[in-house]
C-alpha positions, -999 to +999 in steps of 0.1 A: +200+455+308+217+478+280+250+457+287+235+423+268+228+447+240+264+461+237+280+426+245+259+414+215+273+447+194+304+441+204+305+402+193+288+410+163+313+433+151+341+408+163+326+380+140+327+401+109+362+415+115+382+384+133+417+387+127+415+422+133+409+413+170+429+380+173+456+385+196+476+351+187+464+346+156+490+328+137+480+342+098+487+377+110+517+370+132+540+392+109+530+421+128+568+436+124+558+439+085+564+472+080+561+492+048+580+525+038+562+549+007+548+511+001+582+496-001+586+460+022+613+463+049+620+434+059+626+421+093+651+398+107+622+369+124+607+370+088+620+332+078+595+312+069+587+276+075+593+254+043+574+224+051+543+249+053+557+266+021+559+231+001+520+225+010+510+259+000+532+260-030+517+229-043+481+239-040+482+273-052+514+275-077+522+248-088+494+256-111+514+277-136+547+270-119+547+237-116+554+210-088+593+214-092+589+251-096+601+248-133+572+271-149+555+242-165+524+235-144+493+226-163+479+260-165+512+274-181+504+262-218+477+286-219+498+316-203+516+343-227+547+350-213+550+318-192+557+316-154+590+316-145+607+290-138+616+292-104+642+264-102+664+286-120+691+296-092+711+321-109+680+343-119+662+338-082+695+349-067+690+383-077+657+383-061+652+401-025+634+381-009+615+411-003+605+415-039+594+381-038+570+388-012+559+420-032+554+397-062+535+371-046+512+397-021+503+421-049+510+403-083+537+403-113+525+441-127+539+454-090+572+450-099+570+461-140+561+422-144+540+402-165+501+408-149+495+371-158+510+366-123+482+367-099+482+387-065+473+365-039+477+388-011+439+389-012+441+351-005+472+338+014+486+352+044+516+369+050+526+337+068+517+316+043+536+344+017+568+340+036+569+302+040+563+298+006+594+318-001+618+301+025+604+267+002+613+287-028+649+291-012+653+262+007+641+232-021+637+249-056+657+272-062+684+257-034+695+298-035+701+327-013+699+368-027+732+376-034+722+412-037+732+440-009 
């Protein structure tokens, strides 16, 4: 009889804590996300999807960055500085993709930034982090890094 009450313990703490105990959970499939004295390294399967990244993009940029990526969504006229505009290849193309990541998961004051940029970390997946960026790449800024 004290295994029902441990198998109930047990679920209980798996319902509060469920992606720590997914095994093919698909919002924490990064798992080679690594960090170094809190520096990304990045990992060669890191591409994202774009089609995901456009749907995300749209419902949770587009906001201040605007459909097209331009920085001129509709909550950008109250923002001081404005978002970036994203569409702008030769200033994305010095962007790691890696600092993109670090931008988006823990916000523009990360990186020296303006802290008008949200971290969504909190919010989005990693997944969801790194198919917004291959969208970034693959439709608005139409760029690669052209760094190291």
């Amino acid at each position: 009889m004290k295994v029902i009450p441990a198998l109930i313990l047990i679920i209980g703490i798996v319902s509060l804590f469920p992606r720590a105990f997914a095994l093919n959970d698909k919002t924490n499939s990064r798992a080679k996300t690594q960090f170094n004295n809190g520096v990304l390294i990045a990992q060669a399967d890191m591409k994202g999807d774009p089609a995901k990244g456009k749907e995300v993009f749209l419902s949770t940029c587009a906001t201040c960055h605007g459909p097209e990526g331009k920085g001129d969504g509709p909550a950008s006229a109250a923002l001081d500085p404005k978002p970036r505009n994203l569409s702008d290849a030769a200033y994305v193309s010095t962007l790691s993709d890696e600092h993109i990541f670090k931008v988006v998961n823990e916000g523009g004051a990360s990186v020296g930034k303006s802290p008008m940029m949200a971290a969504w970390g909190g919010i989005l997946s990693q997944d969801d982090i790194w198919n917004v960026i291959a969208y970034l790449r693959k439709d608005i800024c139409k760029c690669e890094y052209k760094g190291k």
